[in-house]
C-alpha positions in Angstrom: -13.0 -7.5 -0.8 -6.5 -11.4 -4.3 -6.8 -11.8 -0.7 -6.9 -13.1 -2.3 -9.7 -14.5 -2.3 -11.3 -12.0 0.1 -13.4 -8.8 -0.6 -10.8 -6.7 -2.6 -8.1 -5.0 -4.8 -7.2 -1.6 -4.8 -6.7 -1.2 -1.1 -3.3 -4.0 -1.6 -0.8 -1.3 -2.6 1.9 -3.0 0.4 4.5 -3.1 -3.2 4.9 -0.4 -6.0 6.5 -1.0 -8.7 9.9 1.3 -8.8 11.9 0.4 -11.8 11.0 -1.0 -15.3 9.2 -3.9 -15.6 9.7 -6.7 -18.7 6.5 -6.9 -21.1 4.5 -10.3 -20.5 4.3 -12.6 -23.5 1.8 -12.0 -25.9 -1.5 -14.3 -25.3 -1.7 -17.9 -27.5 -3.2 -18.0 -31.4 -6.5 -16.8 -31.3 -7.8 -20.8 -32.3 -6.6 -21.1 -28.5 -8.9 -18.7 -27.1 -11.7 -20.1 -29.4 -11.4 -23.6 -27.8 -11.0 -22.5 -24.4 -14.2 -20.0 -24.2 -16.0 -23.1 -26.1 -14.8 -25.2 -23.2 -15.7 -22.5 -20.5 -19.4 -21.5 -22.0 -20.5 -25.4 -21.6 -18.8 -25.7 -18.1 -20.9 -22.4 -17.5 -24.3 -23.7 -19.1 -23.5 -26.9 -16.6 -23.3 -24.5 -13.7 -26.7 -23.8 -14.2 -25.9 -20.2 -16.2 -28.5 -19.4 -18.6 -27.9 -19.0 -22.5 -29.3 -15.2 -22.6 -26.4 -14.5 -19.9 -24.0 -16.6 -21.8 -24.7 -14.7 -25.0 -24.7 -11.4 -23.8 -20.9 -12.2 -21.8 -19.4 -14.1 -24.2 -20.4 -13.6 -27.6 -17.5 -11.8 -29.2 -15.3 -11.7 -26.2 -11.8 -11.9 -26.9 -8.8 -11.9 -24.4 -6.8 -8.4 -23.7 -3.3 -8.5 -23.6 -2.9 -5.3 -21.7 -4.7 -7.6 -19.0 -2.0 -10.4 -19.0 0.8 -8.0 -18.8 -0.4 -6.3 -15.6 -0.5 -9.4 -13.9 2.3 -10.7 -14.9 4.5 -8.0 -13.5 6.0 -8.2 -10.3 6.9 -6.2 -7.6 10.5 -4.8 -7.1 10.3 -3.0 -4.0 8.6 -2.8 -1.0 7.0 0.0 1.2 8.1 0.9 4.9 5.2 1.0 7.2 6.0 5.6 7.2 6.3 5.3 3.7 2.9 3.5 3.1 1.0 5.0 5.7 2.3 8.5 4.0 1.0 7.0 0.9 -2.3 5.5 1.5 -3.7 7.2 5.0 -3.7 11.2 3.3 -4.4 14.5 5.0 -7.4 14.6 2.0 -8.2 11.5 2.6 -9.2 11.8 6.6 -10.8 14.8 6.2 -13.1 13.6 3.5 -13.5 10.3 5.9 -14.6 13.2 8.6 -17.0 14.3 5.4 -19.0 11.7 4.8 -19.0 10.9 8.8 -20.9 13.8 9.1 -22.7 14.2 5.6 -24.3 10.1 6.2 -24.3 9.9 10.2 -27.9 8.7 10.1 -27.4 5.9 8.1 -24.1 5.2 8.9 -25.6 4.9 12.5 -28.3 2.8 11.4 -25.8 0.4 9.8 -24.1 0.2 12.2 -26.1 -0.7 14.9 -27.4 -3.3 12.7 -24.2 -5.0 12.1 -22.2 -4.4 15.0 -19.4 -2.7 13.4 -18.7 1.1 14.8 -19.1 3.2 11.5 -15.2 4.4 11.5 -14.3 1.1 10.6 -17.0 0.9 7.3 -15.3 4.7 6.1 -12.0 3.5 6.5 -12.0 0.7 4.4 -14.3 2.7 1.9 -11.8 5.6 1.9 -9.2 2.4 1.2 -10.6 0.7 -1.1 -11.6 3.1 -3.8 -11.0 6.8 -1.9 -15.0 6.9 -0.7 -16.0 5.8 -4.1 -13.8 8.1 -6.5 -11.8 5.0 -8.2 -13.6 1.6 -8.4 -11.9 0.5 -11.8 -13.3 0.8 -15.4 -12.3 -2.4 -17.2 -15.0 -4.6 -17.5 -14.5 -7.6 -15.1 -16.6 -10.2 -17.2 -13.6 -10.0 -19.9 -10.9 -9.6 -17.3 -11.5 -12.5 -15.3 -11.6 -14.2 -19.0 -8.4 -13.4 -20.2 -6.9 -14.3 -16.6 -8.4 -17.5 -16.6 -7.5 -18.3 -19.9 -3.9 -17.8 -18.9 -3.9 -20.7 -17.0 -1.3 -19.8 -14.6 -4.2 -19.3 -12.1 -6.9 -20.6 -13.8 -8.8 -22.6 -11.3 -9.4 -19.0 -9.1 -10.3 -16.8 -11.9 -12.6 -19.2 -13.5 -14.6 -19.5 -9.9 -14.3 -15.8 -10.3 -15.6 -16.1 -13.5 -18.2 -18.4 -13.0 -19.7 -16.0 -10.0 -19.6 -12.7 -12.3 -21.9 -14.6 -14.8 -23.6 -15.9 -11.6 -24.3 -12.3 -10.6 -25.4 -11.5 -14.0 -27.7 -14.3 -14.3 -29.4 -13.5 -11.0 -30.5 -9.6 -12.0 -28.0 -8.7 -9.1 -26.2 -6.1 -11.3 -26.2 -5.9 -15.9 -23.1 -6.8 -17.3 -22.4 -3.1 -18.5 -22.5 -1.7 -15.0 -20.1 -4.8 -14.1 -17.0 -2.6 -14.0 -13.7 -3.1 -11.7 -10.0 -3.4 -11.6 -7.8 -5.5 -14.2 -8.0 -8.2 -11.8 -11.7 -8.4 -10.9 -12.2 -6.3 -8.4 -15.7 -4.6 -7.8 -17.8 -1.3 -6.9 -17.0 1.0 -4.1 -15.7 -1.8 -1.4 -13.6 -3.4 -3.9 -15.4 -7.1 -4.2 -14.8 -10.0 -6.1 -17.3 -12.0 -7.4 -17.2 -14.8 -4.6 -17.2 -12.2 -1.9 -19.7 -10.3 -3.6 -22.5 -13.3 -3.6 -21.3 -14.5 -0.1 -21.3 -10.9 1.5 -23.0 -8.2 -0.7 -26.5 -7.0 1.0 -29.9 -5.3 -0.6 -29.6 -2.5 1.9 -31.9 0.0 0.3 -34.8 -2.8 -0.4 -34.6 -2.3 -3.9 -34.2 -5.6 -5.2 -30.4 -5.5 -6.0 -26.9 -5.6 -4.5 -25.7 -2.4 -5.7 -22.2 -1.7 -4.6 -21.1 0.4 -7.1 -23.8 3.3 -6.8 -25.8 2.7 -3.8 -24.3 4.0 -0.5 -26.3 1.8 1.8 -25.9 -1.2 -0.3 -22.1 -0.3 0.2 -21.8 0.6 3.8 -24.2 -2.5 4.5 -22.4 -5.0 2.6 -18.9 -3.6 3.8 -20.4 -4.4 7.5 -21.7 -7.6 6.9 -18.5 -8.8 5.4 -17.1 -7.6 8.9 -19.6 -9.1 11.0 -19.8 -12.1 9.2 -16.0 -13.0 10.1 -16.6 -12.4 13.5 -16.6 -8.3 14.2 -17.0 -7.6 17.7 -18.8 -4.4 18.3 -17.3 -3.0 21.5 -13.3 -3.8 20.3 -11.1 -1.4 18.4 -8.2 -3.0 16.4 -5.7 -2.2 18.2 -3.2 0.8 18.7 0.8 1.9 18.2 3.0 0.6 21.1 5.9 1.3 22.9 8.1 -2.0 23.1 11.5 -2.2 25.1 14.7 -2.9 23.5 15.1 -6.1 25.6 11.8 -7.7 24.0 12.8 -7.0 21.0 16.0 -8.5 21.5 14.2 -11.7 22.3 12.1 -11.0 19.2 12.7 -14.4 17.8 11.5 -16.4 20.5 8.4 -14.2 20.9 6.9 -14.0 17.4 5.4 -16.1 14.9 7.4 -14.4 11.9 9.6 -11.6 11.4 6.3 -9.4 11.5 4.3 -10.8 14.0 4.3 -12.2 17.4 2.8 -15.2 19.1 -0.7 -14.3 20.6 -1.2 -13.3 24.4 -3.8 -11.7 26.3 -2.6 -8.2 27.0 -2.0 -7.5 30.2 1.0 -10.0 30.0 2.5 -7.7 27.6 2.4 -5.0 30.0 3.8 -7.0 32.1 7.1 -7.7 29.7 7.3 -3.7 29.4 4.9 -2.7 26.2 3.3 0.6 27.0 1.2 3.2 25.4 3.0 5.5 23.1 2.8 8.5 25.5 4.3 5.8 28.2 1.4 4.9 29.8 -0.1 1.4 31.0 -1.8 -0.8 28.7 -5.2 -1.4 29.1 -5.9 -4.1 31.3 -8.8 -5.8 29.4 -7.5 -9.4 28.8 -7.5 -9.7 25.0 -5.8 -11.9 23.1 -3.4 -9.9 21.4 -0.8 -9.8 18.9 2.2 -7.8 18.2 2.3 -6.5 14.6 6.1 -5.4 13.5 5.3 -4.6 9.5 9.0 -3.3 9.1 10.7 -6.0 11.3 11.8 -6.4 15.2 13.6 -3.1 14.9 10.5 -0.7 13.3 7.3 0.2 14.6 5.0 -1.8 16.6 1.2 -2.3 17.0 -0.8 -4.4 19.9 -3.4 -5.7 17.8 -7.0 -7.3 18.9 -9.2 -9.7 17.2 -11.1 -7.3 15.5 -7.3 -6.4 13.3 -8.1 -10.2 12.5 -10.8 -9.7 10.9 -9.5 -6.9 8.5 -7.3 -9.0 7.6 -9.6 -11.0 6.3 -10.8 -8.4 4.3 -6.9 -8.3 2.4 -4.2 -10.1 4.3 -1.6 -7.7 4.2 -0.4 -6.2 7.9 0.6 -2.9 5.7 -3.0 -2.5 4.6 -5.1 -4.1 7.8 -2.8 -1.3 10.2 -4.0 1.7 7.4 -7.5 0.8 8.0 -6.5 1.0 11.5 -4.7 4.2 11.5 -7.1 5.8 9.1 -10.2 5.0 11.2 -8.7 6.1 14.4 -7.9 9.2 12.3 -11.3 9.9 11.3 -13.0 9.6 14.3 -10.2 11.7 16.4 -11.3 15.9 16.6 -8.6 18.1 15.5 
């Protein structure tokens, strides 16, 4: 589901880092940390979080410095679209999407009839976020989203973070020492944090908890509802790879909203300017409002995208990311 905030982590990988990368400062005297978890367990206790659950979290905690560091660095270069797509939307990684299609149709079916959301769309961002489960992250969040929020550089969104891990916790919804994710928070097989977890994380199997980290229809069911919930509408795609003349994009500027997206119209006006299909064909006349997507700029590749590419974004609002779902799902569900 740091969009964020939205639903998650490891499906952002739009930058890698490329070159070396300076070591973050080491983290303040430990007397430092002592006052501020002091100050955090009573603002917790105030929240209403009980003192077995602030034991069990806190007691002992202390910050980790391998934590800080990660965040701290930054990005040096970015990804092309190719060069991302190559990347993140792999020859293994459709075919295990066509896997698990056919290995949990049933309830995949079930899910999504419930939902509205066609079950391409759940395996795609699965596949995403954590390659259908394989890597969901093994640092514990509850000490994570500590030492983040005792950095204070972002404090006010990791402590709400915080504050909903030891919610979850509190609740029975999952033990700390199952709570495992990325560096940064992130959570279970759809990538989660906290926040999005309480707002959007389902019971699917009826067993009395919202197990996204073992429990595939928990998963698939809380990776729909998050959909639906944004406004997923069942009988859309997401849109689909264009061709666009060179005397649009010439006129790029006046067209678009930013360097990698244009203004909003329904679609048979783009037809109209000259967009086709990628095998030259007509657009599709069904008027939805629609968006061109340019990730590498006026003079790369372009996508006509529908509401429904909206609402991935939502998920992680990254154009690079929100067009590999895309690609991926069209990928699994097309027979080779």
């Amino acid at each position: 589901m740091m969009r964020r905030p939205v639903a998650g982590w490891l499906g952002l990988m739009a930058s890698v880092l490329l070159a070396g990368l300076l070591a973050a400062p080491a983290l303040s005297a430990p007397a430092d940390w002592a006052d501020w978890l002091a100050g955090f367990r009573a603002k917790a206790k105030a929240e209403g979080i009980g003192e077995t659950t602030l034991h069990a979290a806190l007691d002992g905690l202390e910050p980790i410095q391998s934590i800080l560091e990660r965040d701290r660095k930054q990005p040096e270069f970015t990804l092309t679209f190719p060069q991302y797509i190559d990347r993140v939307v792999t020859d293994a990684k459709v075919q295990q999407g066509r896997a698990m299609a056919r290995d949990h149709a049933d309830l995949l079916a079930r899910i999504s009839r419930k939902y509205g959301v066609q079950s391409r769309f759940i395996l795609a961002i699965w596949g995403i976020e954590s390659f259908y489960g394989r890597h969901t992250g093994k640092e514990a969040v509850v000490a994570a989203l500590a030492t983040l929020s005792y950095d204070r550089r972002r404090s006010s969104f990791f402590q709400s973070q915080l504050l909903a891990a030891l919610r979850m916790a509190d609740k029975g919804y999952i033990d700390l020492a199952t709570m495992k994710g990325s560096w940064a928070g992130a959570m279970g097989q759809p990538q989660f944090i906290p926040t999005s977890y309480l707002a959007y994380a389902v019971d699917e199997d009826g067993d009395g908890r919202r197990d996204i980290w073992n429990s595939l229809p928990d998963i698939f069911g809380s990776i729909a509802n998050y959909l639906a919930r944004h406004g997923w509408t069942a009988d859309q795609t997401w849109g689909r790879p264009v061709q666009v003349p060179a005397s649009l994009r010439g006129r790029w500027a006046t067209l678009s909203e930013d360097a990698n997206k244009s203004k909003p119209m329904p679609l048979p006006r783009w037809g109209e300017l000259g967009v086709r299909m990628p095998a030259g064909g007509a657009l599709p006349t069904r008027p939805l409002p629609t968006v061109l997507v340019a990730p590498d700029g006026k003079d790369g590749p372009m996508f006509a995208t529908y509401p429904n590419y909206r609402r991935i974004l939502n998920y992680n609002p990254s154009h690079l990311y929100a067009l590999a779902v895309g690609v991926l799902s069209d990928r699994i569900e097309s027979v080779q």
